[in-house]
N, C-alpha and C positions, 0 to 999 in steps of 0.2 A: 693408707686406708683402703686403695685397691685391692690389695690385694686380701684382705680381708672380708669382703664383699661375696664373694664365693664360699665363705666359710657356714654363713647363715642356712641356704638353701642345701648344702650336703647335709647339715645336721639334720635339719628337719626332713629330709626325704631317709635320712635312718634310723629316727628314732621309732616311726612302727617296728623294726626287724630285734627291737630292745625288748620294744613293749613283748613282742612273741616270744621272743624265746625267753624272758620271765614267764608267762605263762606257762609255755610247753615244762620249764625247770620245775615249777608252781607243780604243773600234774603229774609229770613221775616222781616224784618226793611225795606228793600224796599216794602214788599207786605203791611207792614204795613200803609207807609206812602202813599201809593197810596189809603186802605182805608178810613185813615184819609181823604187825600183830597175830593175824592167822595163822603165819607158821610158827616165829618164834616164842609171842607172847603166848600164842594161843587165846587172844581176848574174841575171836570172831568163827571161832569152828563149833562152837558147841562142847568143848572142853573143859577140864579146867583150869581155870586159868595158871597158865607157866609164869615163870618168872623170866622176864627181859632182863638186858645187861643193860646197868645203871647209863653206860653212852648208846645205846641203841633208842633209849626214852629219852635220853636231852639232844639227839640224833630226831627223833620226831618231833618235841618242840620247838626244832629250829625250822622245821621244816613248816609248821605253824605258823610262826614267828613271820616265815618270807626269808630265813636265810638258810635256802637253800645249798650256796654255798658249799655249807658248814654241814648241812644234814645229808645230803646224798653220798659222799662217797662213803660216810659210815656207815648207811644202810646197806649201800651197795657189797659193801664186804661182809657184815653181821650176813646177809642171806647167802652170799657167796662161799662163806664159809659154813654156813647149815644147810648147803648143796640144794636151794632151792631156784629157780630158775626167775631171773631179773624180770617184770614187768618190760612192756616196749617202750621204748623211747621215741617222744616224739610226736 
C-alpha cells in the first residue's frame, strides 16, 4: 500500500500539463481548420466558395468534435500539400 501512496500526488501535480496541451492541440486544429477553409475551401476569403476534399471536412469535424487526434495531421497534409504555410504551434 506504500508504495502506492506516491502515485496519488504525481498524478495530480500532471494532470495540469494534460489539461494544456489539450488546449494548445484544441487551438492549432482550430487555426488549422480556419486555414483549411481560407485556402482550401475558400469559405473565408471572399470567394467562391471551393470545394474541400470529403476528409479535409470530417478532418475539421473532428477537430470540433475535441478529437483532435484524428483531425490534425489531416489538416496538416491537405495544406502541406496546397503549399500553404502551417499556422504555429503552440
Amino acid at each position: 500500500m506504500k508504495s502506492i501512496n506516491w502515485l496519488v500526488p504525481a498524478v495530480a501535480a500532471l494532470m495540469p500539463f494534460g489539461v494544456s496541451a489539450q488546449t494548445s492541440d484544441a487551438n492549432y486544429c482550430r487555426a488549422l481548420s480556419q486555414k483549411y477553409e481560407a485556402y482550401i475551401s475558400s469559405k473565408t476569403m471572399g470567394r467562391t466558395p471551393g470545394q474541400g476534399t470529403v476528409d479535409g471536412s470530417v478532418a475539421i469535424e473532428q477537430c470540433k468534435a475535441g478529437n483532435t487526434a484524428a483531425g490534425i495531421p489531416v489538416l496538416e497534409q491537405k495544406l502541406r500539400d496546397a503549399r500553404v504555410d502551417l499556422p504555429p504551434r503552440g
